[in-house]
N, C-alpha and C positions, 0 to 999 in steps of 0.2 A: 356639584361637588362629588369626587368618585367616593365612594366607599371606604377603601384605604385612608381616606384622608378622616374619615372621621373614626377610624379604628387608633389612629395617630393622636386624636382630642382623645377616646377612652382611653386610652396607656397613659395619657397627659393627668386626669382625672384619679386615675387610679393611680399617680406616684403624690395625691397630695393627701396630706394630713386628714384624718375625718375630723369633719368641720360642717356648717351650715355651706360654709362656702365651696367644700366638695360636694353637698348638697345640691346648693342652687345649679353649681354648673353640669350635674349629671342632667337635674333637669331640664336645662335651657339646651342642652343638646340633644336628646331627643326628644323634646321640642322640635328644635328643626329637624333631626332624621324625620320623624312624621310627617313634617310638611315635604318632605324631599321623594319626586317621583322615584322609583324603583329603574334602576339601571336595565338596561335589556338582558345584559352579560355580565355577570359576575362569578369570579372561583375564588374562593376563600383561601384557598392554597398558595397558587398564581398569587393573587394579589398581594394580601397580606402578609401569609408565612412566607416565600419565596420572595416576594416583593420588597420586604420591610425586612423579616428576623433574618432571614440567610442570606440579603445583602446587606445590610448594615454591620448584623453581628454573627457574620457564620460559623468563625472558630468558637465563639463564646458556649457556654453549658446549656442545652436545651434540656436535657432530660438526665436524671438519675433514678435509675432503679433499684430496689435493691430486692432482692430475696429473702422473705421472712423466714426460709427453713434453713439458708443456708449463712447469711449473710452477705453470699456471691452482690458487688455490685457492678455497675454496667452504666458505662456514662457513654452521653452521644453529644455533639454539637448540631447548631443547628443545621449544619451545612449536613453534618452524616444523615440527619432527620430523612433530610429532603433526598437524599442521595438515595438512603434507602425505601423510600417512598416511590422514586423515581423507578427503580430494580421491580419494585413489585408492579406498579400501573405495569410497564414496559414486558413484562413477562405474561399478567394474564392477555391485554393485548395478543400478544405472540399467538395467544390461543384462542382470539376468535370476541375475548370480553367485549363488547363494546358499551359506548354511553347510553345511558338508562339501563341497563342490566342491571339484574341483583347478585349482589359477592356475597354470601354469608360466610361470616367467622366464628369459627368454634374454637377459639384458643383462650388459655388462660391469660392471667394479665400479665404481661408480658410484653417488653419493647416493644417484639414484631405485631403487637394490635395496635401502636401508634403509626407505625407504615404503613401499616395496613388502612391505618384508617384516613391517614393524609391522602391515600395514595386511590380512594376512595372518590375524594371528596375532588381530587384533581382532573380524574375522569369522567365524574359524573356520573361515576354508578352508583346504586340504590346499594348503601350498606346495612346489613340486615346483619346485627350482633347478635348472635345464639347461645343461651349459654349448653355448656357442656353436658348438663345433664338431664337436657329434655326429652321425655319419652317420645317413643316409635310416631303415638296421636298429635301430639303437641309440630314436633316435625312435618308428617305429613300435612296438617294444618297449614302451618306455614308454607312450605313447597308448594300448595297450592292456591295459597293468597298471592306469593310473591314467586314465580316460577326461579330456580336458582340457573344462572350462567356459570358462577363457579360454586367453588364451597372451599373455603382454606378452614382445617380444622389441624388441631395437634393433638395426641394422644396426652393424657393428665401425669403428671409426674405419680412417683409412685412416693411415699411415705414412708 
């Protein structure tokens, strides 16, 4: 059974009533995930999110953000999700990113770190979330656990 198909039973699981019987059935599935050999290929992107949310339901509301300081908000479907997912893989590409590289991201929370992160997960690079205000040590640390291929960072809003 591929993958997708039992991400189709969890959303199934998850729209019922909590119950013994949303119980047993989380358990009896995986259950079988356990018993179930590991696919050679799978992208959680592909499959799933593109496969499932942005063909079935792509106009529909994937995300709402909102702005604590400002109340600015910001709604995406799941189709723009992907769209802008697709912009960013496609742009570091352009630059050389390839699969198994590390991207680290230094941005606040903010839409563009759900692109970023789809878009991540669709190429197969090593996402390395940094937050903003690690020192010079902490950095160099990392840089040198995980060598960087890109780095997308945003400057912090001011206050």
């Amino acid at each position: 059974m591929a993958l997708a198909s039992y991400y189709r039973e969890i959303m199934k699981i998850n729209e019922m009533e909590d119950s013994q019987n949303k119980a047993d059935a989380s358990k009896a599935l995986f259950e079988k995930l356990n018993r179930e050999s590991l696919p050679e290929y799978f992208n959680w992107t592909e499959e799933v999110f593109e496969g499932i949310h942005v063909k079935e339901r792509g106009s529909q509301a994937a995300l709402l953000w909102v702005d604590l300081d400002t109340d600015q908000e910001r709604h995406f479907t799941y189709s723009e999700l992907a769209g802008k997912g697709n912009q960013f893989v496609n742009f570091l590409r352009s630059h050389g990113v390839k699969k198994g590289d590390s991207v680290y991201m230094m941005i606040p929370s903010v839409p563009e770190s759900w692109f970023a992160s789809l878009a991540t997960i669709k190429a197969g690079w090593v996402s390395v979330p940094t937050a903003m205000n690690m020192t010079e040590r902490e950095l160099e640390y990392r840089f040198a656990t995980y060598p960087p291929e890109a780095i997308w960072r945003t400057k912090p809003r001011r206050r």
